[in-house]
PDB file of N, CA, C and O in Angstrom, chain B, residues numbered from 101:
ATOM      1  N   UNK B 101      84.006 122.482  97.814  1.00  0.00           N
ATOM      2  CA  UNK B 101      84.631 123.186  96.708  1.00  0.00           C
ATOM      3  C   UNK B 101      85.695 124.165  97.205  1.00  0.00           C
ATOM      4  O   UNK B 101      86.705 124.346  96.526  1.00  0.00           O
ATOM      5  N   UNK B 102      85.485 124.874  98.492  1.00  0.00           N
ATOM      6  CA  UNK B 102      86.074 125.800  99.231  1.00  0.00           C
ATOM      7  C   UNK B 102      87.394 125.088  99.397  1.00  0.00           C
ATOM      8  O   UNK B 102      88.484 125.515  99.017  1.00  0.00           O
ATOM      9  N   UNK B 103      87.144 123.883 100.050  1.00  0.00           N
ATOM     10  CA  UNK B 103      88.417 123.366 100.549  1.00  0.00           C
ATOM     11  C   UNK B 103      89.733 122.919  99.956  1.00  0.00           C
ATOM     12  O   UNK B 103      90.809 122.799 100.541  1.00  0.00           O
ATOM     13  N   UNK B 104      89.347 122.613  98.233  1.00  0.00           N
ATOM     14  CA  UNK B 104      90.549 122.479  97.944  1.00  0.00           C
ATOM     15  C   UNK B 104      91.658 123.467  97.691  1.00  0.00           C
ATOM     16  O   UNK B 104      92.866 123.421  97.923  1.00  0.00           O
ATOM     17  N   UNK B 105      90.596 124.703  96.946  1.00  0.00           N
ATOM     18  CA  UNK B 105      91.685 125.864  97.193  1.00  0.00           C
ATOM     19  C   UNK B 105      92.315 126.561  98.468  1.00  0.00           C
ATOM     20  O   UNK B 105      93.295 127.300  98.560  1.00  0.00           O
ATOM     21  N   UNK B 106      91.578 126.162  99.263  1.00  0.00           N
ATOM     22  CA  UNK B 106      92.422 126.472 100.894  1.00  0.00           C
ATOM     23  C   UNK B 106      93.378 125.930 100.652  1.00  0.00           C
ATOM     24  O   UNK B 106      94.378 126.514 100.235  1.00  0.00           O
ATOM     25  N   UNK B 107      93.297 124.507 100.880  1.00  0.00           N
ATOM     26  CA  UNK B 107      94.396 123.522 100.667  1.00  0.00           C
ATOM     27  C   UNK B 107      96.000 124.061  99.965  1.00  0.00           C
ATOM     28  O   UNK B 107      97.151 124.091 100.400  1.00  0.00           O
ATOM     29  N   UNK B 108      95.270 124.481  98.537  1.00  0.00           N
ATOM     30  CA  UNK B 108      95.940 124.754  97.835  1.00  0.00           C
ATOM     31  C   UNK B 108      97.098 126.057  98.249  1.00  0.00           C
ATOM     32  O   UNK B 108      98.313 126.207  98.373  1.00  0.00           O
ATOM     33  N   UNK B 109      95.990 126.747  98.346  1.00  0.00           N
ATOM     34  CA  UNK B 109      97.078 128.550  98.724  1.00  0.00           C
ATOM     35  C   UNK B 109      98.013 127.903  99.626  1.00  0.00           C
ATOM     36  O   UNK B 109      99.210 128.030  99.368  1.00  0.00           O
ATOM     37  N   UNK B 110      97.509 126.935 101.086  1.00  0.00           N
ATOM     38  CA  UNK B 110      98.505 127.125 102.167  1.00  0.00           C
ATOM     39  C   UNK B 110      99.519 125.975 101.560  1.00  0.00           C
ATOM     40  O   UNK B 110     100.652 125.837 102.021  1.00  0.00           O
ATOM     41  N   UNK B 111      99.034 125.200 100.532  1.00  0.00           N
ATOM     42  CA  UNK B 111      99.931 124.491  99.918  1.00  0.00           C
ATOM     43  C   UNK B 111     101.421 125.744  99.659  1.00  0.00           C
ATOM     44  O   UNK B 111     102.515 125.975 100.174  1.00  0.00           O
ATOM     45  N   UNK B 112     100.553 126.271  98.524  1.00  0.00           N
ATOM     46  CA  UNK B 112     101.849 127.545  98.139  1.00  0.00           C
ATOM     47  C   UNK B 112     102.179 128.328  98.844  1.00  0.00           C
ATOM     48  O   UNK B 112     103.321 128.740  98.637  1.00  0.00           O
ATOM     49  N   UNK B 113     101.528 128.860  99.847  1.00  0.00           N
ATOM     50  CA  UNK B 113     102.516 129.903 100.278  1.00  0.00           C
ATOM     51  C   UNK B 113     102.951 129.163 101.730  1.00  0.00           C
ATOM     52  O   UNK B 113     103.172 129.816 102.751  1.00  0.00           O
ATOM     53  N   UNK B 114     103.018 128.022 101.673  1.00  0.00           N
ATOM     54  CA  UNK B 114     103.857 127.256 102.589  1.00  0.00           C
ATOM     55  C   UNK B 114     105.800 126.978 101.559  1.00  0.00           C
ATOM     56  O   UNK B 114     106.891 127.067 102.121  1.00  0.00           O
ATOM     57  N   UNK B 115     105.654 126.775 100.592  1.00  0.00           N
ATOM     58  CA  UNK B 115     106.070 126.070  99.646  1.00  0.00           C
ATOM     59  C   UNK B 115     106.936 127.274  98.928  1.00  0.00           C
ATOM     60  O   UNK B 115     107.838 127.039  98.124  1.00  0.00           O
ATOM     61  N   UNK B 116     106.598 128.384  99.266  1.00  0.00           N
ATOM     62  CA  UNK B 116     107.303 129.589  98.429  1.00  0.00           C
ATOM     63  C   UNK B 116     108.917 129.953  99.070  1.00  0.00           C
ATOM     64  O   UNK B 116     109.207 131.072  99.492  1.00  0.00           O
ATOM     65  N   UNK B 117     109.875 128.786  99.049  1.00  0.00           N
ATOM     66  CA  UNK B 117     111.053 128.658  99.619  1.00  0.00           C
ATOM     67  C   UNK B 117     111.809 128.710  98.669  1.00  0.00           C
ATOM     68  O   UNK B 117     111.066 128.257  97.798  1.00  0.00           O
ATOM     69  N   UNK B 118     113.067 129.001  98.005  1.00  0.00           N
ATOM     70  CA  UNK B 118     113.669 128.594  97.356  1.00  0.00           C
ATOM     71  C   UNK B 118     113.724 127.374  97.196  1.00  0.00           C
ATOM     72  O   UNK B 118     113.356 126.709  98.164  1.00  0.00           O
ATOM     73  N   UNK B 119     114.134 126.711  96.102  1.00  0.00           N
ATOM     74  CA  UNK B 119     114.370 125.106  95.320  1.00  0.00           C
ATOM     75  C   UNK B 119     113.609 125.043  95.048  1.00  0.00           C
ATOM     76  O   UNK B 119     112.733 125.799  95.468  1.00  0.00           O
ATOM     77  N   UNK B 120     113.403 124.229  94.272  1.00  0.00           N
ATOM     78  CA  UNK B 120     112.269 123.357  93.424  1.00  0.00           C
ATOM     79  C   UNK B 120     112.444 121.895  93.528  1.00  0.00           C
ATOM     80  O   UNK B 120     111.441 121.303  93.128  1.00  0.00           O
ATOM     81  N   UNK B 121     113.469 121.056  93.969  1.00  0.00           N
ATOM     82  CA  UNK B 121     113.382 119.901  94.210  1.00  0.00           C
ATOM     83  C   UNK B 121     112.846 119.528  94.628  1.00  0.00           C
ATOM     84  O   UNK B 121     112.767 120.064  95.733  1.00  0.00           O
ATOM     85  N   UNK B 122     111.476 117.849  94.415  1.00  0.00           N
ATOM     86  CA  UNK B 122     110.601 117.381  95.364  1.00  0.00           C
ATOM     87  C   UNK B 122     111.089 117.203  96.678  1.00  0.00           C
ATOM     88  O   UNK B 122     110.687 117.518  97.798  1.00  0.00           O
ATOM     89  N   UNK B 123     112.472 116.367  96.036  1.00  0.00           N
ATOM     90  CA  UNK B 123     113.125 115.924  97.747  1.00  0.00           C
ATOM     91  C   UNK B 123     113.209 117.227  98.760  1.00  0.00           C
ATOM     92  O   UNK B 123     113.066 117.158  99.981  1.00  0.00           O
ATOM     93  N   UNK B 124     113.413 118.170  98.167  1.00  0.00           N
ATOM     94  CA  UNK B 124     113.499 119.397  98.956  1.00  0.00           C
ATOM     95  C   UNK B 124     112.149 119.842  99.601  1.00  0.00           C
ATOM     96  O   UNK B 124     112.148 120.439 100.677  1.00  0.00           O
ATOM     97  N   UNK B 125     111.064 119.559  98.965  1.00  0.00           N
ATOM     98  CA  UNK B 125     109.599 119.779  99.726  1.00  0.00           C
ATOM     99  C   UNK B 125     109.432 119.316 100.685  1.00  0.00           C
ATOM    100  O   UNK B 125     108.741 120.009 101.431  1.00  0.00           O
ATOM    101  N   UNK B 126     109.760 118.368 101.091  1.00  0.00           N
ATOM    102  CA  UNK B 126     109.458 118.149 103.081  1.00  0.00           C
ATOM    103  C   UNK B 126     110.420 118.565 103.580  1.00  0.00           C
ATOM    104  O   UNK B 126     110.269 118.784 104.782  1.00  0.00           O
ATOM    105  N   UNK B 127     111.758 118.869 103.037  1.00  0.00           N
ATOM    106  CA  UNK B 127     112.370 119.786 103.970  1.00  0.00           C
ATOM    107  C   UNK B 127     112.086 121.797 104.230  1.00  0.00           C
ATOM    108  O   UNK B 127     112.256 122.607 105.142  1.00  0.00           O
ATOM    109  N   UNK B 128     111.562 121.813 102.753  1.00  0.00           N
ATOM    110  CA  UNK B 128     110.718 123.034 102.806  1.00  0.00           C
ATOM    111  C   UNK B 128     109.897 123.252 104.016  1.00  0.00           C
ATOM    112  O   UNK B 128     110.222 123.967 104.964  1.00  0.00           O
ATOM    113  N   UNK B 129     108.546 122.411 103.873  1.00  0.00           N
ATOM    114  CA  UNK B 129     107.498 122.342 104.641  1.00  0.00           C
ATOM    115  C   UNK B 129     107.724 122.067 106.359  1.00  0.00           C
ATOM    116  O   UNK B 129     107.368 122.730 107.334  1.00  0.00           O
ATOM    117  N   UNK B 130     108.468 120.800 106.235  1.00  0.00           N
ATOM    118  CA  UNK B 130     109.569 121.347 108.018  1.00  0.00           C
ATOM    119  C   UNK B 130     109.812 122.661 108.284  1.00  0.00           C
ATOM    120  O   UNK B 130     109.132 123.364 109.032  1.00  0.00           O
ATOM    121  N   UNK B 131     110.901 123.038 107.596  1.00  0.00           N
ATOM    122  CA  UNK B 131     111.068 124.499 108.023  1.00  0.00           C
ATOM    123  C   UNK B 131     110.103 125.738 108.339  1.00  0.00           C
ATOM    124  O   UNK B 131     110.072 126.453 109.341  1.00  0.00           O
ATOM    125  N   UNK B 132     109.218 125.773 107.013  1.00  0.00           N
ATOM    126  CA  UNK B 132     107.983 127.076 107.161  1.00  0.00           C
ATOM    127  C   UNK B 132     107.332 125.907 108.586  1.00  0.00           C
ATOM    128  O   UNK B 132     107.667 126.504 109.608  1.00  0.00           O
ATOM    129  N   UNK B 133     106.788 124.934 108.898  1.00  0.00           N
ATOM    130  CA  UNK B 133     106.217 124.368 110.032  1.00  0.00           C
ATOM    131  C   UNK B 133     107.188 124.789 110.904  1.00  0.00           C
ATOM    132  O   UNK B 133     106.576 125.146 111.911  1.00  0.00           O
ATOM    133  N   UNK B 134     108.474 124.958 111.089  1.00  0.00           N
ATOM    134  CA  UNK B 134     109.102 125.546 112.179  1.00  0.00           C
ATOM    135  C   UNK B 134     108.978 126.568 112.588  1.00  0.00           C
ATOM    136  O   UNK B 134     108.556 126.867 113.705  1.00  0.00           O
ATOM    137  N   UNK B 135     109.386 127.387 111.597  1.00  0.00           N
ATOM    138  CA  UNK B 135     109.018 129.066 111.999  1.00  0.00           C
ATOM    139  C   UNK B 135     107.705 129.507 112.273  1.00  0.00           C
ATOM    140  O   UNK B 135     107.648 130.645 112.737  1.00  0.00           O
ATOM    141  N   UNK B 136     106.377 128.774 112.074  1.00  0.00           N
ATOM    142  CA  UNK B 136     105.279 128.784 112.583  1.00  0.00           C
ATOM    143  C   UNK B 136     104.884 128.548 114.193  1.00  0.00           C
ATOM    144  O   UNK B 136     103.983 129.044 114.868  1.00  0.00           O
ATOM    145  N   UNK B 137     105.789 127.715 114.481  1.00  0.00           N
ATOM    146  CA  UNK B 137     105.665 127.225 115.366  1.00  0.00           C
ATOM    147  C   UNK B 137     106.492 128.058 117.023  1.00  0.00           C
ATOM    148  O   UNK B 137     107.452 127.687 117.699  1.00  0.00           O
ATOM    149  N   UNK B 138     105.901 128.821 117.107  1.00  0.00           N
ATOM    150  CA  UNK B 138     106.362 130.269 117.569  1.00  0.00           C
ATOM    151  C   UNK B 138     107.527 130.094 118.992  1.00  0.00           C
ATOM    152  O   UNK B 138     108.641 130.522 119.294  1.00  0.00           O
ATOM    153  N   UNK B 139     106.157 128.924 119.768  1.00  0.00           N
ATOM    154  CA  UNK B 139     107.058 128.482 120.742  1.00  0.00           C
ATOM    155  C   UNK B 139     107.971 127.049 120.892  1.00  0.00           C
ATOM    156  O   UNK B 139     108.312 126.253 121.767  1.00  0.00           O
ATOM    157  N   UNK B 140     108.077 127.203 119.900  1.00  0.00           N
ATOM    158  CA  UNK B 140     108.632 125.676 119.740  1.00  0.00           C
ATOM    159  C   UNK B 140     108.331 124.431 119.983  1.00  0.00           C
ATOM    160  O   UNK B 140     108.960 123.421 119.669  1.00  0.00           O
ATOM    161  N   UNK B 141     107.214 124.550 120.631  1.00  0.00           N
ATOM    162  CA  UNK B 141     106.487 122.828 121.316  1.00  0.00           C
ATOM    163  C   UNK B 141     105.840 121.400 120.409  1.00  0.00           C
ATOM    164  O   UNK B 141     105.131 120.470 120.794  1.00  0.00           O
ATOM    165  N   UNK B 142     106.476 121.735 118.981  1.00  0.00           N
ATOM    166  CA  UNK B 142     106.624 120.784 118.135  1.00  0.00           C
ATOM    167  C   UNK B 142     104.459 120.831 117.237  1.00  0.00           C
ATOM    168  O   UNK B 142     104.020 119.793 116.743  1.00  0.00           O
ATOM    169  N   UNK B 143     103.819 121.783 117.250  1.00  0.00           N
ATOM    170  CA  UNK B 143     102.320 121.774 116.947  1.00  0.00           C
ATOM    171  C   UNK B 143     102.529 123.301 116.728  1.00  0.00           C
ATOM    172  O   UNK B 143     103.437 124.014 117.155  1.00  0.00           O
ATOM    173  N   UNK B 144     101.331 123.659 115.861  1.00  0.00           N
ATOM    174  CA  UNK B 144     101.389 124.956 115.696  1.00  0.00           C
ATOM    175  C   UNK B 144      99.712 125.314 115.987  1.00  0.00           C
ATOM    176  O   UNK B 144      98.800 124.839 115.311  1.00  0.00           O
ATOM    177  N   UNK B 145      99.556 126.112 116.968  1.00  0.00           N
ATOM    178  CA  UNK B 145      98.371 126.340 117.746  1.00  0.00           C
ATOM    179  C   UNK B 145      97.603 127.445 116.469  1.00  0.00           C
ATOM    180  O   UNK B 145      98.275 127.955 115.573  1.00  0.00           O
ATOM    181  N   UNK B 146      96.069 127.662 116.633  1.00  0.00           N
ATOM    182  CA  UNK B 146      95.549 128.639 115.923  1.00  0.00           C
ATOM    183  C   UNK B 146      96.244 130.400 116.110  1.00  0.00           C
ATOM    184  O   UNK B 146      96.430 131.209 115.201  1.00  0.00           O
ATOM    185  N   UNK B 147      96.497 130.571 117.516  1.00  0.00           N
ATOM    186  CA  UNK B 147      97.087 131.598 117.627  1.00  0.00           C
ATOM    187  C   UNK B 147      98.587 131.950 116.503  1.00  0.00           C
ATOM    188  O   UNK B 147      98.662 132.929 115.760  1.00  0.00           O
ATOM    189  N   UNK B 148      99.404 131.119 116.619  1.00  0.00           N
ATOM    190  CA  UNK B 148     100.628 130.855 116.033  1.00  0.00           C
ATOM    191  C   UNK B 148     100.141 130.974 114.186  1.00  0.00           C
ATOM    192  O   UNK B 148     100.940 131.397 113.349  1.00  0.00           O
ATOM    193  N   UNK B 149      99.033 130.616 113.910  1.00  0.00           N
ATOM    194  CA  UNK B 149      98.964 130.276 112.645  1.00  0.00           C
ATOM    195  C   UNK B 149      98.078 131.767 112.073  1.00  0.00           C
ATOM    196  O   UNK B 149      98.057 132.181 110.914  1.00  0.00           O
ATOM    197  N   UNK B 150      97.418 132.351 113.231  1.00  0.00           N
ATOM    198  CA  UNK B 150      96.790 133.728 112.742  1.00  0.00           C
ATOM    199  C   UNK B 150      98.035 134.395 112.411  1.00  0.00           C
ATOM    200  O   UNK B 150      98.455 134.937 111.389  1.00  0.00           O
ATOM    201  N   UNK B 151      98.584 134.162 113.776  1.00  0.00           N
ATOM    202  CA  UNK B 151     100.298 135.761 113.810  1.00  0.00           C
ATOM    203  C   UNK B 151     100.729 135.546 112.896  1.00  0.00           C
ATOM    204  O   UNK B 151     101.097 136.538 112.267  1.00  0.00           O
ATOM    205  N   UNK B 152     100.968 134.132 112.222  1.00  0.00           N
ATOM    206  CA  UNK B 152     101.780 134.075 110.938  1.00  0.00           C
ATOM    207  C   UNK B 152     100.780 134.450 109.734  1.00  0.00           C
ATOM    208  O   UNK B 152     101.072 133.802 108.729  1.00  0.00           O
ATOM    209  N   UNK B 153      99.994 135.065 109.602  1.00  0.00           N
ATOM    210  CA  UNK B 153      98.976 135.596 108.600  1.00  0.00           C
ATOM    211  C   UNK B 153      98.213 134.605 107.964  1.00  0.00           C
ATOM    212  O   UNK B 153      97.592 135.012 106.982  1.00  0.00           O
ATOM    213  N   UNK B 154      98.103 133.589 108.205  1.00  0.00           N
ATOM    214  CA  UNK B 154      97.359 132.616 107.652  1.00  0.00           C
ATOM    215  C   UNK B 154      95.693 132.562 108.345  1.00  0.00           C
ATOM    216  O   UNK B 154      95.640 133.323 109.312  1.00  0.00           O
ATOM    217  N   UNK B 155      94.627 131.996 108.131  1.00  0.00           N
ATOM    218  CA  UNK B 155      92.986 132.193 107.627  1.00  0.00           C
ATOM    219  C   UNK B 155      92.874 130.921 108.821  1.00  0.00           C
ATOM    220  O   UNK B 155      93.576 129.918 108.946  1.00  0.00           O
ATOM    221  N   UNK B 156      91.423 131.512 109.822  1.00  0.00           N
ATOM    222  CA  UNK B 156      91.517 130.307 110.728  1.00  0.00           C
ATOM    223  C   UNK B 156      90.361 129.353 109.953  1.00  0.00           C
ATOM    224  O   UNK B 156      89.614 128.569 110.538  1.00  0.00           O
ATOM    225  N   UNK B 157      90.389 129.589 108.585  1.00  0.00           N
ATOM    226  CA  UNK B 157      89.351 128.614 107.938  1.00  0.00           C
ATOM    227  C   UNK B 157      90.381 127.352 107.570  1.00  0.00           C
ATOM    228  O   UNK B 157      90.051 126.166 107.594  1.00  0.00           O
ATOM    229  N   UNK B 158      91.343 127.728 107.319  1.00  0.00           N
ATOM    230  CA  UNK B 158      92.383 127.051 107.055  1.00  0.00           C
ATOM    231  C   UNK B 158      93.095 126.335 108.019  1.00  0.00           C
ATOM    232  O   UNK B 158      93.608 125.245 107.771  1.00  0.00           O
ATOM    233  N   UNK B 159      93.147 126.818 108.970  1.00  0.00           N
ATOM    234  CA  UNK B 159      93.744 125.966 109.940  1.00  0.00           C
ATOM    235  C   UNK B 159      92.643 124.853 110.423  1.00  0.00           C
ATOM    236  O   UNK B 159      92.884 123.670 110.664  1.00  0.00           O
ATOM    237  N   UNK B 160      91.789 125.300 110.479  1.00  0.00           N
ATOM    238  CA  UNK B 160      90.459 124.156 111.038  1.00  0.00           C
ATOM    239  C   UNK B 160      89.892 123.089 109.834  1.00  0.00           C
ATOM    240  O   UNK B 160      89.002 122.240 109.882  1.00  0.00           O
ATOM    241  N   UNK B 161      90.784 123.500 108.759  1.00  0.00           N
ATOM    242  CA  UNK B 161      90.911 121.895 107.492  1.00  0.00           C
ATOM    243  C   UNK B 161      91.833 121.311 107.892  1.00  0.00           C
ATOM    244  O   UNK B 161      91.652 120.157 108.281  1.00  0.00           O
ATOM    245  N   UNK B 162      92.904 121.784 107.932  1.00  0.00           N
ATOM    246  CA  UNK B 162      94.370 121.260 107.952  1.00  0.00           C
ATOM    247  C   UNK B 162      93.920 120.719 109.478  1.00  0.00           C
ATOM    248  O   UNK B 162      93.570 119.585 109.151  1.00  0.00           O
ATOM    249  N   UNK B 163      93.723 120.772 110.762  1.00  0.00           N
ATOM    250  CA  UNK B 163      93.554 120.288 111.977  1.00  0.00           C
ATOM    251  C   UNK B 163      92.858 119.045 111.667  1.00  0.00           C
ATOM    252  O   UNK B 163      91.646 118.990 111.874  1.00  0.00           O
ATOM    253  N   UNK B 164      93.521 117.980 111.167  1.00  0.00           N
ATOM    254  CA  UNK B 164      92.667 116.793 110.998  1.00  0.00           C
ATOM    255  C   UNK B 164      91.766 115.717 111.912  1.00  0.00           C
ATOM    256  O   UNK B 164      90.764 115.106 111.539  1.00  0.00           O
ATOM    257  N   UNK B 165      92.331 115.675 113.042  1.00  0.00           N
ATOM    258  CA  UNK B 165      91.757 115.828 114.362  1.00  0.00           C
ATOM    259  C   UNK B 165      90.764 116.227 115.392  1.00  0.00           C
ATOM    260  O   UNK B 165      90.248 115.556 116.286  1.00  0.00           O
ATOM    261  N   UNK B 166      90.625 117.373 115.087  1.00  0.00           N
ATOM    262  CA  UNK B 166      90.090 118.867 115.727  1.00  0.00           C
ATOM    263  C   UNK B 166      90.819 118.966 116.894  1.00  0.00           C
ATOM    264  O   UNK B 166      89.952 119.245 117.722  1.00  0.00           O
ATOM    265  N   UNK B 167      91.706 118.919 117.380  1.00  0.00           N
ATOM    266  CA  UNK B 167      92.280 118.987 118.701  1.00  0.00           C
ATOM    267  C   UNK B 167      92.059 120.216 118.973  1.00  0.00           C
ATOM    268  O   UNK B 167      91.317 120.444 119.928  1.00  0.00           O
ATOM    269  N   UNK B 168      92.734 121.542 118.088  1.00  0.00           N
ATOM    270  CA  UNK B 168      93.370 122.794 118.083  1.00  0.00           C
ATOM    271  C   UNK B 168      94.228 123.097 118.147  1.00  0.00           C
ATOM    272  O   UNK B 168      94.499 124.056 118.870  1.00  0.00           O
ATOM    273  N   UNK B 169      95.640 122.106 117.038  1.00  0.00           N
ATOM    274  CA  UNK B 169      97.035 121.986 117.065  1.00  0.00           C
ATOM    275  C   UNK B 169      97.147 121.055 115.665  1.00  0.00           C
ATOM    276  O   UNK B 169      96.634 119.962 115.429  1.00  0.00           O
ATOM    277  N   UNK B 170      98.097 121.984 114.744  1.00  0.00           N
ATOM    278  CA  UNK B 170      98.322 121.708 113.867  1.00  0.00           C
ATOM    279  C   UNK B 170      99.782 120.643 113.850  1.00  0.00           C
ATOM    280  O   UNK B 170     100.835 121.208 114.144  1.00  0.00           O
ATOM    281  N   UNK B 171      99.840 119.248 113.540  1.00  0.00           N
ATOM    282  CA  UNK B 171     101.436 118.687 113.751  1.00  0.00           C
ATOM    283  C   UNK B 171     101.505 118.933 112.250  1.00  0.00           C
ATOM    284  O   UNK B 171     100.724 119.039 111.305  1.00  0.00           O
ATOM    285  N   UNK B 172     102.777 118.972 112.478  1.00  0.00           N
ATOM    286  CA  UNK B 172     103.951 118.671 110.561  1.00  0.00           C
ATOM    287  C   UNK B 172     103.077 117.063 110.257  1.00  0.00           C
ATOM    288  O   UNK B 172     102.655 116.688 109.164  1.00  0.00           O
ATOM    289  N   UNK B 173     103.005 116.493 111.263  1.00  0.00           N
ATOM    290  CA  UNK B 173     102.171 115.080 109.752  1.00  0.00           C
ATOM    291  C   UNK B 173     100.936 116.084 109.353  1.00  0.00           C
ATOM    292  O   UNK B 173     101.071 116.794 108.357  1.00  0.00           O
ATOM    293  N   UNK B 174      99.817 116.138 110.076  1.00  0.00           N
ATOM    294  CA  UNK B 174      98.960 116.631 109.587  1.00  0.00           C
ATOM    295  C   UNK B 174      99.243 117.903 108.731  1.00  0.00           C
ATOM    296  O   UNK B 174      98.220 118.196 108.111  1.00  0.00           O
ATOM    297  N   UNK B 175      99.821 118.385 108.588  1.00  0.00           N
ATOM    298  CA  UNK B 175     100.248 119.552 107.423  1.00  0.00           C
ATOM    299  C   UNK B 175     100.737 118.526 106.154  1.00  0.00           C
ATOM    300  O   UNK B 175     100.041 118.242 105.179  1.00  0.00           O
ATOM    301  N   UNK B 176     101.987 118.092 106.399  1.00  0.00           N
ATOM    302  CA  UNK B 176     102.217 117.543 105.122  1.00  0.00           C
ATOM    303  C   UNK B 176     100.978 116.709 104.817  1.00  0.00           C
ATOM    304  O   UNK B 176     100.706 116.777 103.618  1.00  0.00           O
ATOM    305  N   UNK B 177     100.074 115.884 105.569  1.00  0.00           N
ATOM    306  CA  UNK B 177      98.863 115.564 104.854  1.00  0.00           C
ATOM    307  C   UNK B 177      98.116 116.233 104.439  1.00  0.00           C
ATOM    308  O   UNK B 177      97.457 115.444 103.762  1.00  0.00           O
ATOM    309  N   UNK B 178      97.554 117.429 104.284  1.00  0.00           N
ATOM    310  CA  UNK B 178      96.496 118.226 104.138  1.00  0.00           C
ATOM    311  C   UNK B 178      97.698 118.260 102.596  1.00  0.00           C
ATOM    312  O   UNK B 178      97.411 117.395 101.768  1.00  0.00           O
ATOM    313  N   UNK B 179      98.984 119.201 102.210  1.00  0.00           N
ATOM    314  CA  UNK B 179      99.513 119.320 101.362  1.00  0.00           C
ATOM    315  C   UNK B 179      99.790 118.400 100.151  1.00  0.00           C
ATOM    316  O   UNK B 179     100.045 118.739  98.996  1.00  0.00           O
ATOM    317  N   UNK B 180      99.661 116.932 100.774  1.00  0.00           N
ATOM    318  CA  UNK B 180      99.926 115.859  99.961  1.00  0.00           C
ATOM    319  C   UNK B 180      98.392 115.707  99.314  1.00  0.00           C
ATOM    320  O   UNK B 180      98.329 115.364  98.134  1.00  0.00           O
ATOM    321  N   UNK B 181      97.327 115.917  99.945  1.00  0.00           N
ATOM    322  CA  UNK B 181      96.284 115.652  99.500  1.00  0.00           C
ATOM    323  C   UNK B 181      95.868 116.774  98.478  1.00  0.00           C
ATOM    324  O   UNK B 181      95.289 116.454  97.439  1.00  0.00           O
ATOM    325  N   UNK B 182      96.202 118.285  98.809  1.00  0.00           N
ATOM    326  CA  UNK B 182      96.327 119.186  97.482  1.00  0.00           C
ATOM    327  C   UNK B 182      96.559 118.982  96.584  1.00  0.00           C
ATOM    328  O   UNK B 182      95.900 119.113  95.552  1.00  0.00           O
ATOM    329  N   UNK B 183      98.150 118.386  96.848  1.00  0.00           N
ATOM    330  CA  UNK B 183      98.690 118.064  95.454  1.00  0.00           C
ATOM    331  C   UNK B 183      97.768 117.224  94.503  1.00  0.00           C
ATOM    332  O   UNK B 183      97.362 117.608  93.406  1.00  0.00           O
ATOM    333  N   UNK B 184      97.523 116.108  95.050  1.00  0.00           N
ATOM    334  CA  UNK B 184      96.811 115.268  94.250  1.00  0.00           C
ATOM    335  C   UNK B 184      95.567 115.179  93.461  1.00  0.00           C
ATOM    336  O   UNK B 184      95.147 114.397  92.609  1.00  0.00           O
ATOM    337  N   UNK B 185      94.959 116.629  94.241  1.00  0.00           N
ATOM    338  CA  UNK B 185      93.604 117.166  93.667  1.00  0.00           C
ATOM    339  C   UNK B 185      94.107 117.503  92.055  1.00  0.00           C
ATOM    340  O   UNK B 185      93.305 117.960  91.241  1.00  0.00           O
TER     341      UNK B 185
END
């Protein structure tokens, strides 16, 4: 029950970019995944995702894997699957 509203918030406050165009949502979600991504090495580590104020309950949904590295697929999946809830 927890998980979809996780989902959800990091849905939105991933998403809180200017535009509203769909087509514009994965270029949204690229970007906030960029600036997350502190050192640039293309994954956004738990550290990277605390500093950016985000919940390590949240990062360990979205980590679809469990590696301990968040990629842009696995984000836009966790987001695509929000939506659809």
């Amino acid at each position: 029950m927890i998980r979809p509203v996780i989902l959800a918030a990091a849905a939105a406050a991933l998403l809180m970019l200017p535009g509203a165009a769909c087509a514009q949502g994965g270029a949204r979600v690229a970007q906030a995944f960029k600036k997350m991504d502190a050192n640039g090495d293309g994954v956004i580590t738990l550290d990277e995702w605390t500093n950016a104020g985000r919940k390590e309950a949240g990062f360990r949904r979205i980590d679809a894997n469990g590696d301990g590295k968040i990629t842009l697929q696995e984000l836009q999946a966790a987001l695509a699957q929000a939506r659809s809830r």
